[in-house]
C-alpha positions as CSV (number, residue, x, y, z in Angstrom):
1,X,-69.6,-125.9,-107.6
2,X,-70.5,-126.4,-104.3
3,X,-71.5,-122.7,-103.2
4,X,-70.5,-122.0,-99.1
5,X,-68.7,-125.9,-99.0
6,X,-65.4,-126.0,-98.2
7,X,-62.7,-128.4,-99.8
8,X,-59.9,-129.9,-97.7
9,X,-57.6,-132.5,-97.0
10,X,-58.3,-134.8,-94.0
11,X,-56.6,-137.2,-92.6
12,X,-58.6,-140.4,-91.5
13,X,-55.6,-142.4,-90.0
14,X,-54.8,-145.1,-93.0
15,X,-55.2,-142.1,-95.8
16,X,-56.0,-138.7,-96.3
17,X,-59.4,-138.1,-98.1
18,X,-59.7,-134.9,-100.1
19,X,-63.7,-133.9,-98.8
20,X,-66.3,-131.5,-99.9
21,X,-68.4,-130.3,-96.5
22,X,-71.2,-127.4,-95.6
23,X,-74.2,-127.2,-94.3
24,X,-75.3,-127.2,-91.1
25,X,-78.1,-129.7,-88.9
26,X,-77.4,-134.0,-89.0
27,X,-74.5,-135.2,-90.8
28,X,-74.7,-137.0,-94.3
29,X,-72.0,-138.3,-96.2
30,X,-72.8,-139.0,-99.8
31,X,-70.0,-141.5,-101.3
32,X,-69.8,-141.3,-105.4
33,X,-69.3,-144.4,-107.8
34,X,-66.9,-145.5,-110.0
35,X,-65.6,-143.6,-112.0
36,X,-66.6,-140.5,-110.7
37,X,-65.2,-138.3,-107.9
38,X,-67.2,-136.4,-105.1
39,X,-68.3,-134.1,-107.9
40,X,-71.0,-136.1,-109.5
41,X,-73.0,-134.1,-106.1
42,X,-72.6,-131.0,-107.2
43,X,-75.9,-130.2,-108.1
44,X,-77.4,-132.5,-104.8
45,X,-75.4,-131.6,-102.0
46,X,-76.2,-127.8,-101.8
47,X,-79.8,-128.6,-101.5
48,X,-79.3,-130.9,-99.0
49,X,-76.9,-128.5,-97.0
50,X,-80.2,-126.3,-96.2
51,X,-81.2,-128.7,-93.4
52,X,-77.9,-131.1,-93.1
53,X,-74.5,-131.2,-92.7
54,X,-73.2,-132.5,-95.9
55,X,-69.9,-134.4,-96.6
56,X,-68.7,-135.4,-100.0
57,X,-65.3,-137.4,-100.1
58,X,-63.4,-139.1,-102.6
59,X,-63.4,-142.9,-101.8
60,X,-59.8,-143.4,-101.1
61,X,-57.6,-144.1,-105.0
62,X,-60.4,-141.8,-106.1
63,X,-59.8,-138.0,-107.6
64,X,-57.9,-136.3,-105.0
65,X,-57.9,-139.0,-102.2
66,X,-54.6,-141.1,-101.2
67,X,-53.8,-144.3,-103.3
68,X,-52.1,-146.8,-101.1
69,X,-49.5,-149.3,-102.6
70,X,-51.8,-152.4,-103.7
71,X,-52.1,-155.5,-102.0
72,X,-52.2,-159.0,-103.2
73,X,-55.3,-159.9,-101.7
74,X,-56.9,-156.2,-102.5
75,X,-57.8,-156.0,-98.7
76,X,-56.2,-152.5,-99.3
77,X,-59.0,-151.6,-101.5
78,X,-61.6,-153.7,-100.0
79,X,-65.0,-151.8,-98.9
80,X,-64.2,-153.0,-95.3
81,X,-61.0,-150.6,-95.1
82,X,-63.1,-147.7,-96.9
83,X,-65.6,-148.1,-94.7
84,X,-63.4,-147.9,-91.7
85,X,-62.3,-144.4,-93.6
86,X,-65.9,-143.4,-93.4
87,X,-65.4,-143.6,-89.6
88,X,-62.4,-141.9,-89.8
89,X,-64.0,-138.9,-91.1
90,X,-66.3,-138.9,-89.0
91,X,-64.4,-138.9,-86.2
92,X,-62.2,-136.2,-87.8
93,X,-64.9,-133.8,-88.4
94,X,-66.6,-134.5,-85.0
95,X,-69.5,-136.6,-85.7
96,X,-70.6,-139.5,-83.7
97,X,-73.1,-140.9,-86.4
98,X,-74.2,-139.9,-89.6
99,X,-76.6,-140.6,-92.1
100,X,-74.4,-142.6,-95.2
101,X,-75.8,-142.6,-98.9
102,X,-73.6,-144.6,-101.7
103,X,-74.1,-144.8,-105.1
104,X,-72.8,-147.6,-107.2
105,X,-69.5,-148.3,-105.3
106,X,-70.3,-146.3,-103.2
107,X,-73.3,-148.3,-102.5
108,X,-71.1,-151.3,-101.3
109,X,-69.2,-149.1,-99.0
110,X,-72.2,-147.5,-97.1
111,X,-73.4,-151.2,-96.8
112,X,-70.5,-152.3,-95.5
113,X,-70.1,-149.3,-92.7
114,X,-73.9,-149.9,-91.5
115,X,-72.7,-153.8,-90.9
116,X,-69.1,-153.2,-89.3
117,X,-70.0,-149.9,-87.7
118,X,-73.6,-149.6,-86.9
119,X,-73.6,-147.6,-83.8
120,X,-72.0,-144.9,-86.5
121,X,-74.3,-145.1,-89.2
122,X,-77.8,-143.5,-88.5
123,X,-79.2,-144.2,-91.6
124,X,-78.5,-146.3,-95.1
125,X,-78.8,-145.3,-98.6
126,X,-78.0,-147.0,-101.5
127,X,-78.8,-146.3,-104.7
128,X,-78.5,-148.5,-108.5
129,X,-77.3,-151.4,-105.9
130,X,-77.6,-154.6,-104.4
131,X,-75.1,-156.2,-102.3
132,X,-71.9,-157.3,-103.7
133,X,-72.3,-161.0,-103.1
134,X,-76.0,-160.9,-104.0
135,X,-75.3,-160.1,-107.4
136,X,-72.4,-162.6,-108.0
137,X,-74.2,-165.7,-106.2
138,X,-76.7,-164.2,-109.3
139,X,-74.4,-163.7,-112.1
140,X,-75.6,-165.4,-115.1
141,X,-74.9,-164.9,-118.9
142,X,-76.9,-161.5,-119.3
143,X,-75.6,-160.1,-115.9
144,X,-71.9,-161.5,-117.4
145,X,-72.6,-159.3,-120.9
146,X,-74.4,-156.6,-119.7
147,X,-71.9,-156.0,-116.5
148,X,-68.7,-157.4,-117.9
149,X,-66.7,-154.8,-116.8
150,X,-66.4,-156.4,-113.3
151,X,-64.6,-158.8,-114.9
152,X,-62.4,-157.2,-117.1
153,X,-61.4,-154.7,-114.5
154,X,-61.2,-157.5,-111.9
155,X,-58.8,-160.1,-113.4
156,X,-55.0,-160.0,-113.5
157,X,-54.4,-162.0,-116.1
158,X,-54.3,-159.1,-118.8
159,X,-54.7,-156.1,-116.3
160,X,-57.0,-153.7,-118.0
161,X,-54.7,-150.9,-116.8
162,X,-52.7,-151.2,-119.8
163,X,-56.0,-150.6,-122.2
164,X,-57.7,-148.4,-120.2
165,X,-54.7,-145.7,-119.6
166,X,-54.2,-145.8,-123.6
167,X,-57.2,-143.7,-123.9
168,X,-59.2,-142.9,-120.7
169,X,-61.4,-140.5,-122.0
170,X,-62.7,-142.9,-124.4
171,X,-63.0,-145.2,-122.1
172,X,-65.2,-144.1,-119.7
173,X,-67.1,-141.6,-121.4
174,X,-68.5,-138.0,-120.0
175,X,-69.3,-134.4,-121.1
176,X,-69.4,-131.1,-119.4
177,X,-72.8,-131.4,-120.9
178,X,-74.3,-133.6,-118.8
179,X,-71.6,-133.6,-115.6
180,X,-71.1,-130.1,-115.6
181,X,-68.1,-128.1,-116.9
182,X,-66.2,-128.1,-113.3
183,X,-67.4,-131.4,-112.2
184,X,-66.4,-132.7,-116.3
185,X,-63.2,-131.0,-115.8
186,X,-62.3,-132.7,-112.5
187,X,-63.2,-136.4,-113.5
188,X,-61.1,-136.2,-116.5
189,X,-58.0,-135.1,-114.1
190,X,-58.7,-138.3,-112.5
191,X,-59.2,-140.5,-115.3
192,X,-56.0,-138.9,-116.1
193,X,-53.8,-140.4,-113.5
194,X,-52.7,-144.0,-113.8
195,X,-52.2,-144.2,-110.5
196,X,-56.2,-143.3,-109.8
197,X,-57.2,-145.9,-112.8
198,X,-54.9,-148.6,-111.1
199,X,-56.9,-148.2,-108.0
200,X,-60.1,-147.9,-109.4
201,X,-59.2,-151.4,-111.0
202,X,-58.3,-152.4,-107.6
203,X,-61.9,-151.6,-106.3
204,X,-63.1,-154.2,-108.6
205,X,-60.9,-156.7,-107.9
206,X,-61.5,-156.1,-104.3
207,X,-64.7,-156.7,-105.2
208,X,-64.6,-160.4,-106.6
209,X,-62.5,-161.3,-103.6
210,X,-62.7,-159.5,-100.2
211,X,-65.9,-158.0,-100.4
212,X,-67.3,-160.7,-102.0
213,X,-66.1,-163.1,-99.0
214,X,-67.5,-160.2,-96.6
215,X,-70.9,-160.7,-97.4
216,X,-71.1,-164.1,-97.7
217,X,-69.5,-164.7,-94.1
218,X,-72.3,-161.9,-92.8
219,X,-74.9,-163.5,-94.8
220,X,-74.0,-167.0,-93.2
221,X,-74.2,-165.5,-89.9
222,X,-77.8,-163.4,-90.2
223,X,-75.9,-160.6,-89.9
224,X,-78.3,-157.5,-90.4
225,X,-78.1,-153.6,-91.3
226,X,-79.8,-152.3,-87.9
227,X,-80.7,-149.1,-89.4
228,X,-83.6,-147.7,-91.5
229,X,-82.3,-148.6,-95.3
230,X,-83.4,-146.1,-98.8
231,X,-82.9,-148.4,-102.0
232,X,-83.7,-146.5,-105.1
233,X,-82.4,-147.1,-108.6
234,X,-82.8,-145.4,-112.0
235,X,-86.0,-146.3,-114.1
236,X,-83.4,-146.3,-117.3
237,X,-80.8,-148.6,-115.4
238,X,-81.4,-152.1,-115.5
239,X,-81.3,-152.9,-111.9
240,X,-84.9,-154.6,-112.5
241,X,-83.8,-156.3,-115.6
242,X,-81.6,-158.1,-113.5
243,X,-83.1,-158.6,-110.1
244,X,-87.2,-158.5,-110.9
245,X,-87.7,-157.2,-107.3
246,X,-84.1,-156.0,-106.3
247,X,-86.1,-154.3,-103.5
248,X,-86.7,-158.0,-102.2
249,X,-83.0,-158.3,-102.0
250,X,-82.3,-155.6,-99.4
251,X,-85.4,-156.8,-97.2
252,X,-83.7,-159.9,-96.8
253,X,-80.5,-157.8,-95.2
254,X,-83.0,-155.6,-93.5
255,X,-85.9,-155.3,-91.6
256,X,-86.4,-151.4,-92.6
257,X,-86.6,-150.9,-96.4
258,X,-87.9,-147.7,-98.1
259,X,-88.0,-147.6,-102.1
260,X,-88.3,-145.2,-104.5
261,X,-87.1,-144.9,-108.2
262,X,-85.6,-142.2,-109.9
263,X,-86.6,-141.2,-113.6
264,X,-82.7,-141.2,-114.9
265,X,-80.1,-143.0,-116.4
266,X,-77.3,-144.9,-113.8
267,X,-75.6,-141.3,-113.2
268,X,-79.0,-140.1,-111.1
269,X,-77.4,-137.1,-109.1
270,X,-76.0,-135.5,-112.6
271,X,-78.9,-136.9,-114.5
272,X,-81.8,-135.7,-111.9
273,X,-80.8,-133.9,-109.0
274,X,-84.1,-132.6,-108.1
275,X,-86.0,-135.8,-108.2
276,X,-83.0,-137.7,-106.0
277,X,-82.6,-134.7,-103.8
278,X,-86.3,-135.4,-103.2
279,X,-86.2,-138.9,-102.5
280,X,-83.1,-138.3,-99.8
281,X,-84.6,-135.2,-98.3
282,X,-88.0,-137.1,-97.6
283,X,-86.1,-140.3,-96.2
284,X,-83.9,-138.2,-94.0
285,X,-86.7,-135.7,-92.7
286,X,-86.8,-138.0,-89.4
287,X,-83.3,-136.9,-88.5
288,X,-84.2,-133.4,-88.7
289,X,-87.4,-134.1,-86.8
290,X,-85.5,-135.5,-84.4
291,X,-82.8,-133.3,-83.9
292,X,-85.9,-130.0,-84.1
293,X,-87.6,-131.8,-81.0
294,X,-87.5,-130.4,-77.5
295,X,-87.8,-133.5,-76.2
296,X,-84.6,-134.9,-78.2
């Protein structure tokens, strides 16, 4: 996987992220979703790496990435503190800004560095996503059944820990098949770990309470993402099911929207590398433009 990257450890001041990086030209950090690990960009990121600098970190409880003790509010796992680990990174590796793409989760995180940091964050991607308290203010019966695992992994009443860990492989699914045998075979060392299901559960409850209360307090302020945004989702997803025009959902966070879709399933960089690696090339072109220029 991953051909001329290299794979470290780096410290980002609250944890240590383990992170995937080549390339060379502007930065992008590609953030994965739950459950995978940086490794559902295996067949993305080298293609990208021809005309960027490409980092690939676990989120932090994620794969190889440090999994702090859990706090009652789930601040710890809130996208507000990953986000701040985004800028950690970059700071790490030497970047002042950088392009950030998220996908599922990692959609909510990349939001949630373009609002807290924007003079970091060049340019937004997110992709099978709309904002965290969009689609709760939203929720309904067929968003409840369809999406019910935000709920099941989210309450405390019956932790889902206890059902998930019984058989983790069952639970969430996968095959070398369609992951890849190396990317396969590192997911299921993370599904492995309780400690890494715990936190993934934590992301979700983060989600219903934190990051829930984040948006809504930047929504009541007209709080905007300043930067150019790319929302694309999977044509086999249900993201329009849901939403009609979710498109119409990020224009009211931004004044900059590009959209594309992606003929997949929800797992679009295992599913259809080429097609996404596309969609992000075209959408970051301006950066390398830029950066090509004489004139900066």
């Amino acid at each position: 996987m991953f051909p001329g990257f290299t794979l470290t450890e780096i410290d980002v001041g609250a944890v240590r992220l383990r992170v995937r990086h080549g390339g060379s030209g502007p930065p992008v950090v590609l953030l994965h979703g739950h459950p995978r690990t940086h490794a559902t960009w295996h067949r993305v990121a080298p293609r990208l790496a021809a005309r960027h600098t490409v980092i690939c970190p676990d989120l932090r409880g994620y794969g190889g990435s440090s999994k702090p003790p859990s706090d009652p509010e789930h601040t710890v796992y809130s996208k507000r503190a990953m986000a701040a680990d985004v800028v950690g990174l970059l700071d790490a590796l030497g970047h002042r800004r950088a392009a950030v793409i998220g996908h599922d989760r990692g959609a909510y995180v990349a939001m949630r560095t373009a609002l807290d940091h924007p003079d970091r964050v060049s340019r937004l991607g997110v992709l099978d996503g709309v904002p965290i308290g969009e689609a709760l203010a939203r929720c309904d019966a067929r968003f409840a059944a369809r999406w019910w695992h935000w709920f099941f992994l989210g309450q405390l009443a019956k932790p889902a820990e206890r059902v998930i860990n019984a058989d983790p492989d069952a639970w969430y699914g996968g095959s070398p098949e369609e992951m890849g045998e190396q990317a396969y075979a590192d997911y299921r060392r993370a599904i492995g770990d309780p400690a890494t299901v715990h936190a993934m559960c934590e992301d979700y409850r983060a989600g219903l309470g934190p990051d829930r209360a984040a948006d809504d307090a930047d929504r009541a302020a007209g709080r905007r993402i300043a930067c150019p945004v790319l929302f694309a989702w999977s044509e086999r997803d249900d993201m329009v099911d849901l939403y009609g025009d979710p498109a119409a959902i990020w224009r009211d966070w931004a004044d900059d929207v590009r959209t594309a879709s992606i003929p997949s399933g929800h797992h679009m960089a295992e599913e259809a590398p080429r097609e996404l690696t596309d969609v992000l090339a075209g959408f970051l072109a301006e950066e390398v433009a830029a950066v090509s220029d004489p004139r900066g």
